[in-house]
Each structure stands twice: as C-alpha cells, then as structure tokens.
C-alpha positions in Angstrom: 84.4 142.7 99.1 87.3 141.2 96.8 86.7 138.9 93.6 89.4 138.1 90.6 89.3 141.2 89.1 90.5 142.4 92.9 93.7 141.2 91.6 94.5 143.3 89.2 93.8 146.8 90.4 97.0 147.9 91.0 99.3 150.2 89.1 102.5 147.7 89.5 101.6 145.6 87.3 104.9 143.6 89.2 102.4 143.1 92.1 99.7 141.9 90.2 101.8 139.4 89.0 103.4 138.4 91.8 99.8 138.0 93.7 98.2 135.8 90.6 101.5 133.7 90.9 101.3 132.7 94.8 97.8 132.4 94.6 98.0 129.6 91.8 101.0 128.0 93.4 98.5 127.5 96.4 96.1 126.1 93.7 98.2 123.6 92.2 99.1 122.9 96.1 95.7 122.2 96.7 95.1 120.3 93.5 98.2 117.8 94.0 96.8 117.2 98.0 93.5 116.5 96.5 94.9 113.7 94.8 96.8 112.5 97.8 93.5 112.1 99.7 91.8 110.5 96.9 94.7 108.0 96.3 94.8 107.0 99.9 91.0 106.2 100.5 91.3 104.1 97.1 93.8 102.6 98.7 92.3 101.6 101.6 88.6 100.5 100.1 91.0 98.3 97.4 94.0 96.9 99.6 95.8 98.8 97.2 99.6 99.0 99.0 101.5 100.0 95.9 98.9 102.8 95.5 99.3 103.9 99.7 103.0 103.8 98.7 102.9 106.5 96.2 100.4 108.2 98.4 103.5 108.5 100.9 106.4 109.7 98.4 104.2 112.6 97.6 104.4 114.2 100.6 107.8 115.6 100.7 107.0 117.1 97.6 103.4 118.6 99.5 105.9 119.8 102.6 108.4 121.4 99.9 105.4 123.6 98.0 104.3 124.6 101.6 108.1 125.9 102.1 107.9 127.7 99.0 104.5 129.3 99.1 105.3 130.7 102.6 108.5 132.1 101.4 106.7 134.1 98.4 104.0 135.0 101.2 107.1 136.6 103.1 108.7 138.4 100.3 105.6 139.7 99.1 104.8 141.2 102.6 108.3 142.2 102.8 108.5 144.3 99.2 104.9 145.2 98.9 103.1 146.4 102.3 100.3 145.3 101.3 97.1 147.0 102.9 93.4 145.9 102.6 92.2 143.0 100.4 95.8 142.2 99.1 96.6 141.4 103.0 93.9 139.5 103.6 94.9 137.3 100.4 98.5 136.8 101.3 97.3 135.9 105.1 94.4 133.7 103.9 97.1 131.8 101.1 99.8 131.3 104.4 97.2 130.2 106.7 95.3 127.4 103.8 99.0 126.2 103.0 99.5 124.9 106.3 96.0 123.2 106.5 97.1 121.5 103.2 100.1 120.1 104.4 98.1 118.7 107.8 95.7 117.1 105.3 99.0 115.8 103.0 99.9 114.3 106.6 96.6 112.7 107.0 96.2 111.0 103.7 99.9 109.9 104.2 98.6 108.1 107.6 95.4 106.6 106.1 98.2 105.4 103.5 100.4 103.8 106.2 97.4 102.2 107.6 96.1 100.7 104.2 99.9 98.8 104.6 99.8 97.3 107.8 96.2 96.4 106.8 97.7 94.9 103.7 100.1 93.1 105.9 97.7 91.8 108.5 95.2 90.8 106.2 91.7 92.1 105.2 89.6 94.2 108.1 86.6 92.4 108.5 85.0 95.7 109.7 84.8 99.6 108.1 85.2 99.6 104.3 81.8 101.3 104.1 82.3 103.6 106.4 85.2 105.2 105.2 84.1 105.0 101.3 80.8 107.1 102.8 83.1 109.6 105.4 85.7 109.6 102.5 83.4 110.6 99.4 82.2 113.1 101.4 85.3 115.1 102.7 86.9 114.5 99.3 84.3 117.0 98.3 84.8 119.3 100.8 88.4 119.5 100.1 87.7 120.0 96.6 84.9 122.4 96.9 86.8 124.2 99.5 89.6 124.6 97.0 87.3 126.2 94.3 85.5 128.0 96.6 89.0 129.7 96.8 89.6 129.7 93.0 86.6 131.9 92.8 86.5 133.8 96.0 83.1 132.1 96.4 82.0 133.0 100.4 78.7 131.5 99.6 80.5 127.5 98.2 83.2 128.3 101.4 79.7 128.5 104.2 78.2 125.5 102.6 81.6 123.1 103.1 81.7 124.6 107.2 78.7 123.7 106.9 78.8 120.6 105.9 81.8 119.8 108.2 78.9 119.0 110.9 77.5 116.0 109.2 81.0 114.4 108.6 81.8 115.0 112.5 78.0 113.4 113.4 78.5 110.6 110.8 82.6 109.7 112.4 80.9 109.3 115.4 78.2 107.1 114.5 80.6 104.8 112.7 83.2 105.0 115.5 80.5 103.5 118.2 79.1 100.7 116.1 82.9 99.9 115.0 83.7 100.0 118.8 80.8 97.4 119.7 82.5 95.4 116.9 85.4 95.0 118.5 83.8 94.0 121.6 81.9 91.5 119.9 84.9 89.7 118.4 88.3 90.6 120.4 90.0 89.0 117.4 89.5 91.8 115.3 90.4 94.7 117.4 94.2 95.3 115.8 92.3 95.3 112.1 89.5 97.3 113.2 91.9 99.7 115.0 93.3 100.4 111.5 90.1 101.5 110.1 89.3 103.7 112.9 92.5 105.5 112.8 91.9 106.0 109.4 88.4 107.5 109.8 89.8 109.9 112.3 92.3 111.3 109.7 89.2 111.6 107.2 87.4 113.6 109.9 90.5 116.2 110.3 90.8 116.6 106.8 87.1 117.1 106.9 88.0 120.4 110.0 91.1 121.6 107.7 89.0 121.9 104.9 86.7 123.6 106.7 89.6 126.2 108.2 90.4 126.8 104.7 86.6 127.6 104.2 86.5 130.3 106.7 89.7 131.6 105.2 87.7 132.2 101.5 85.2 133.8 103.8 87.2 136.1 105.7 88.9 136.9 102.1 86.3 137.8 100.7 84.0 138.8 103.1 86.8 140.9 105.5 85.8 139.2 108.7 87.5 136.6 110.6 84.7 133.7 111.4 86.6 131.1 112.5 85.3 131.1 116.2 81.9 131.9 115.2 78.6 129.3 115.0 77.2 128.2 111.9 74.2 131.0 112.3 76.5 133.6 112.7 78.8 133.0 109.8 75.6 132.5 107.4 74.8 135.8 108.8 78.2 137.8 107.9 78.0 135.3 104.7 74.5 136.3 103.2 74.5 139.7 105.0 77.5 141.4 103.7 80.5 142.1 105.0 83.2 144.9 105.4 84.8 144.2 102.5 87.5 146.5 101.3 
C-alpha cells in the first residue's frame, strides 16, 4: 500500500524530488479546474456572463498544464524506470490529468451556455436543478482531489460512490425539465440550455469519479475501474496488493 511517506523512500533523492514536483503540479491542476467548475455554475445560477467569460480564458491555460504534466510523466518514465508504487503514481497522475482537462472542457461549455442564456434572456426552467447537481459534483471534484493529496482509498470509494446519486438525480431533473418543454413549446431553446448544462455537470460528476478509482488503484494496487460498487468497497476496506 503507498501513502506520502511512499515518496520519499528512494536513495536519489533527484527522484524524490522529481515525483513530489509532478504530483503537486497535478494538484495545483486540479485546484485551478476546481475553480473553473465553481465559476461556471455561479455563472449560470447568477446570469453572470462576464464571470462565464473568464470561466472560458482559463482553459487554454488548463489544456497547457495538461501538456506539461504529461511531459514530466514522460521524462520521468523515460530517466527513472520506475517499478512498483512509483509507476502506479506516474500512471494514476497521466491518467487524472486528462480527466481534468475533460472537466476544464465541461465547465467551459456550461460557461458558453450561461452566454447564450444571457443573450436569450432568463430560462424560466432549471436554476434549482443545477445549483442542487452542481453543489454536489463540486464536492466530488474537490474531495476527489484530496482524496489524492492524501492517498485516501477510503475518501476516493465514497466520491464513486456517490457518483450514483448525481447520475439518479440528472435523470430525475432531465424528465421533469422535458415535460416542461412540452408544456410550454416556447421555452424549449432556454430550457435546452439548462439541460446541456446539467449534462456537463453529470460528466464532471463520471471524471471525478475516474480520478477516484485512480487514488484507489494508487494506493490500493488494483485497477477497479470496471468493477461494481460492492466489489470496489471490497478491494477498498479489504486490503489490497499494495507494493
């Protein structure tokens, strides 16, 4: 099983460096896409478009720290060979960069949808909703991300966990926004704003949840990403391979 004081073990104290660095560059990844999705659902609860606008100029800065962070992972691989728990860290830090910058391109389209609702006027449909869906996979991003700050399987099971209510509550509000629309045909272009935007809430809800099983196949040494709820608790709670 690896923890922090995984990281330094090794007799370079080069490579300990060099792991503790791309490791906290994925942090302060993590941190500044964090941000992004909370600006954008403010955005969209407050009409705010100057807020969805900065919400957009951030992401070619999120798409440039992805860049970087998988060229450290490369050069590090390259250099260092690593074996055991260092190559699990270096895979699990490539992998969660990508699933960052798919939920930097999510908040950026919940962004471009609090403009043209900004430019169509007020939806008269959906702000609860997506305060509700959007509190709740704000926290799994964020609890995701410290779950990964302190190799913390037990915090990553209980945000794939969680990842189940967000997917049963997305479908509840999708059906009674639907019916909406039936109901008054004038407000299907505003309502199909929200919607969209809920849908990018529920995928950052799945890539926070990928970025879950990642801490839990760092830590634990077992890849759960195909596996059911039951079984993951089980590898979780149970032990796992570790070293």
């Amino acid at each position: 099983m690896i923890n922090k004081d995984s990281l330094t073990h090794h007799i370079s104290q080069q490579f300990n460096a060099e792991l503790e660095e791309v490791r906290s560059h994925l942090l302060a990844m993590g941190g500044l896409v964090e941000k992004q999705v909370n600006d954008a659902v403010t955005s969209l609860i407050e009409a705010d478009s100057g807020l969805a606008q900065q919400v957009r100029e951030i992401d070619d800065q999120i798409n440039q720290m992805e860049r970087n962070i998988d060229e450290e992972c490369v050069r590090i691989l390259a250099r260092r060979q690593p074996a055991a728990s260092d190559l699990r860290l270096i895979i699990s830090i490539s992998k969660s960069v990508i699933d960052l910058e798919r939920i930097g391109d999510e908040a950026t389209k919940i962004a471009k949808r609090t403009i043209l609702l900004s430019e169509e006027g007020e939806a008269p449909r959906g702000y609860v909703e997506v305060r509700h869906i959007g509190d709740q996979v704000r926290k799994m991003v964020q609890e995701a991300l410290d779950a990964f700050a302190r190799f913390d399987a037990d915090l990553a099971l209980s945000v794939a966990q969680y990842d189940k209510t967000v997917d049963r509550e997305y479908k509840t509000a999708l059906r009674e926004l639907v019916t909406f629309m039936m109901e008054d045909p004038r407000s299907i272009s505003r309502v199909l704003n929200i919607i969209w935007a809920l849908r990018s809430l529920e995928r950052i809800g799945d890539h926070a949840r990928n970025i879950a099983e990642l801490v839990i196949y760092l830590v634990r040494g077992t890849d759960v990403k195909h596996m059911g709820l039951a079984r993951m608790q089980e590898e979780v709670q149970g032990g796992g391979k570790g070293d």
